[in-house]
N, C-alpha and C positions, 0 to 999 in steps of 0.2 A: 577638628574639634576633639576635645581630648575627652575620656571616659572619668565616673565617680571613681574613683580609689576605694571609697567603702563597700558602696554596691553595687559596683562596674557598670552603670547603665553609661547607653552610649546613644547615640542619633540611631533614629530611626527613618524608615527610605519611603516614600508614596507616591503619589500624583497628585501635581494642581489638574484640578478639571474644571475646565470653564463650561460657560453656559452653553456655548455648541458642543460641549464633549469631548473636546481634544482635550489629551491628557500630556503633562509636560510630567518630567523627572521633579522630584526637591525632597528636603529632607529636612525632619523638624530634629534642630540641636537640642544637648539638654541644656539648661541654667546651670555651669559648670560654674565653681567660684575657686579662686585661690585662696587657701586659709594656712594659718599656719596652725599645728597641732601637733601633743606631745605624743610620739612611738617609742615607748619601750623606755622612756625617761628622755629622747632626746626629740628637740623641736624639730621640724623637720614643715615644707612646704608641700601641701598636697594640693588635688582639685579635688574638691566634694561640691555635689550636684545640693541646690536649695532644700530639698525634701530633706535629705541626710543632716544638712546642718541645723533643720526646724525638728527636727525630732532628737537631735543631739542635744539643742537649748531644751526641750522638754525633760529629758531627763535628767536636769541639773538639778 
């Protein structure tokens, strides 16, 4: 799973624990999206995480 470009958030690592307590490995991804967006005047494909691109439409 690939990291924000904007503000590097990446997966994060836990445990499922079921109801007897045994704890398994997993790891919650972020909502990474592919977008295209302008750097420095040229277009360019990034992954930016949901959050990044809901506060990006906000400050339009």
């Amino acid at each position: 799973m690939a990291k924000c470009d904007v503000c590097g958030k990446g997966p994060q690592f836990g445990n499922n624990v079921s109801h007897s307590m045994r704890h398994t490995k997993r790891r919650w991804n972020v909502n990474v999206q592919r977008m295209r967006l302008s750097v420095d005047g040229v277009e360019r494909r990034v992954y930016i995480c949901a959050k990044c691109i809901k506060t990006m439409q906000k400050a339009d």
